[in-house]
Structures are given as structure tokens and as C-alpha cells.
C-alpha positions in Angstrom: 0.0 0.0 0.0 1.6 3.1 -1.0 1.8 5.8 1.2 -1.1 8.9 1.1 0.3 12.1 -0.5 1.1 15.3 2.0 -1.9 17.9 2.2 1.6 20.7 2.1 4.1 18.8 -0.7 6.3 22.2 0.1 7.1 21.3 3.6 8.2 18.1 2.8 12.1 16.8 3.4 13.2 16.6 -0.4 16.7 18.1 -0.4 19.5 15.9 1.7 22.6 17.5 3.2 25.4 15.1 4.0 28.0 16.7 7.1 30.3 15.6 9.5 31.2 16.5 12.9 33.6 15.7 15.4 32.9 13.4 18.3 32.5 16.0 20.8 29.9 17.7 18.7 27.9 14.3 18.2 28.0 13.7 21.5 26.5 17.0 22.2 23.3 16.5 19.8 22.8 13.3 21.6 22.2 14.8 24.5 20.2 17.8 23.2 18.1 14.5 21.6 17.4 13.3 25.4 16.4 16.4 26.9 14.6 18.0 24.2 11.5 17.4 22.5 13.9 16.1 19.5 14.1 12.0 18.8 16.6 12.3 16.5 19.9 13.9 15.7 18.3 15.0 12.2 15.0 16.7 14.0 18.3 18.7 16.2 20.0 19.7 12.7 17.6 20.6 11.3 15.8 22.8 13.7 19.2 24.4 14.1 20.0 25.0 10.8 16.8 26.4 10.3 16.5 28.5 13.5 13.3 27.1 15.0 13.2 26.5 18.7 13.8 23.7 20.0 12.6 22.8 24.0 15.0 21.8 26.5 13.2 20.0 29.3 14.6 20.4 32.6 14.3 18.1 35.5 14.6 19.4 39.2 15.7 16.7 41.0 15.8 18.5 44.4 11.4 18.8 44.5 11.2 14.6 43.9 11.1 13.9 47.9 8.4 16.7 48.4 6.2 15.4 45.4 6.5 11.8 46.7 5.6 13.2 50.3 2.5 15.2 48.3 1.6 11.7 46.4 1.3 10.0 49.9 -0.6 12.4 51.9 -3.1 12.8 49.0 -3.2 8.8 48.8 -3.9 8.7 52.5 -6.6 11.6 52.6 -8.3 9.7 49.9 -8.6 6.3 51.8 -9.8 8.6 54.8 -12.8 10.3 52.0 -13.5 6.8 51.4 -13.7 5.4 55.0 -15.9 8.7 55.5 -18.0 7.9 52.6 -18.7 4.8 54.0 -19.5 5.3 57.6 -21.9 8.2 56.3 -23.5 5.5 53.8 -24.4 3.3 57.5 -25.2 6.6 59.4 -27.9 7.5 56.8 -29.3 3.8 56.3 -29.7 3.6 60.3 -32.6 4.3 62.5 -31.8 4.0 66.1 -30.2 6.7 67.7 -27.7 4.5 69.4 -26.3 3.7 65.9 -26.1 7.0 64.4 -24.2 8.4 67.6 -22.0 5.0 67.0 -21.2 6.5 63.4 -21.2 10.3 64.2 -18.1 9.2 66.7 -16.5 7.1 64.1 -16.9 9.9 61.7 -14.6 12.6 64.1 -12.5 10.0 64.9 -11.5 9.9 61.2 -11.2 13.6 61.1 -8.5 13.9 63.7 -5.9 12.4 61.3 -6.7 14.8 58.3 -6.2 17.8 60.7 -2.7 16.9 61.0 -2.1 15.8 57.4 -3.9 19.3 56.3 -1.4 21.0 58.9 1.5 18.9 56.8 0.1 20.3 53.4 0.3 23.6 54.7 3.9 23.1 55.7 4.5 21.9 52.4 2.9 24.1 50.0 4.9 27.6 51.8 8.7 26.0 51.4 7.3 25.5 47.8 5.8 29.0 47.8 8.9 30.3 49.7 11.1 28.4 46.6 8.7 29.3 43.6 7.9 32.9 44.5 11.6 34.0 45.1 12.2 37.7 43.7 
């Protein structure tokens, strides 16, 4: 099956260009390749050559033990949302007051944990603030 014609023929590679470059060089393009939005040493050439931009992604490797602590606290206020869930699930579908006090106690005895993890986020998110907000 051949292969279906280009709606713009004019932006199409046609011309090749043949170079070479020392080893220092490649190796320089290979990296621009994995931290660019590149995937291969051709895509870096010819954005070069022809002056378009090409996007260096950087990663901040100093922020990876605050977002894992983020990811756990959000994993742990969501099992708490869902224990909530729950006990307000058996709260509604009782009828005896006994059994709704039962639940209402259960209920602020999950609540005492998210204070603290809230206090934690709080914590958190100002060092961020304090890093990102710099002047």
C-alpha cells in the first residue's frame, strides 16, 4: 500500500545534506536528543539550521522527595474520604439513635488524622511558595 500524498508537498524533506562532525559535537546533539522534544539527531539539525526552537526539558531533581511526600498524603486523605463515605452510607441507612451516635463518633475520629495531614500540606505548599515565589 503506497503511502497517502502530503496535504503541504512544500514542507516536505526533499533536499539531503550530507556533514560531519567531530565526536565532541555528536555527542552533544545526543544529548540535546534526550532532553529536548527532539528524537533524532536530524530533528536537532535541522531545527538548528533552520533556527526554530527547539525545548529543553529540565528536571529538578531537588522537588522529587516533596512530590513523593504530596503523592502520599493525597493517597492517604483519599482512603480517609472513602472510609468517610462509608460510615456516612451506614449513618444514613440507620434508624436507632444508638447507631447513628455510633457512626457520628467514628466519623470525628476519622477527622482527627486529616487535621494533622492538612497541617502537613500547609507546611509543604509555603517552602514551595517560599522556593517558587523568590524575587
Amino acid at each position: 500500500m503506497a503511502r497517502r500524498k502530503s496535504a503541504n508537498p512544500e514542507k516536505l524533506f526533499t533536499c539531503s545534506i550530507r556533514t560531519r562532525v567531530t565526536a565532541a559535537t555528536f555527542q552533544r546533539l545526543e544529548k540535546m536528543i534526550g532532553k529536548s522534544d527532539c528524537h533524532s539527531i536530524g530533528e536537532v539539525a535541522r531545527k538548528i539550521l533552520s533556527s526554530h526552537e527547539i525545548k529543553i526539558f529540565h528536571v529538578d531533581a531537588s522537588l522529587d522527595q516533596t512530590m513523593e511526600q504530596l503523592a502520599l498524603i493525597r493517597k492517604e486523605l483519599k482512603a480517609i474520604g472513602v472510609n468517610i463515605n462509608q460510615i456516612t452510607k451506614r449513618y444514613n441507612s440507620t434508624w436507632e439513635e444508638k447507631g447513628k451516635a455510633f457512626y457520628a463518633i467514628k466519623v470525628i475520629e476519622l477527622f482527627k488524622p486529616v487535621e494533622e495531614r492538612v497541617d502537613e500540606l500547609l507546611l509543604i505548599v509555603s517552602q514551595l511558595a517560599a522556593i517558587w515565589l523568590q524575587k
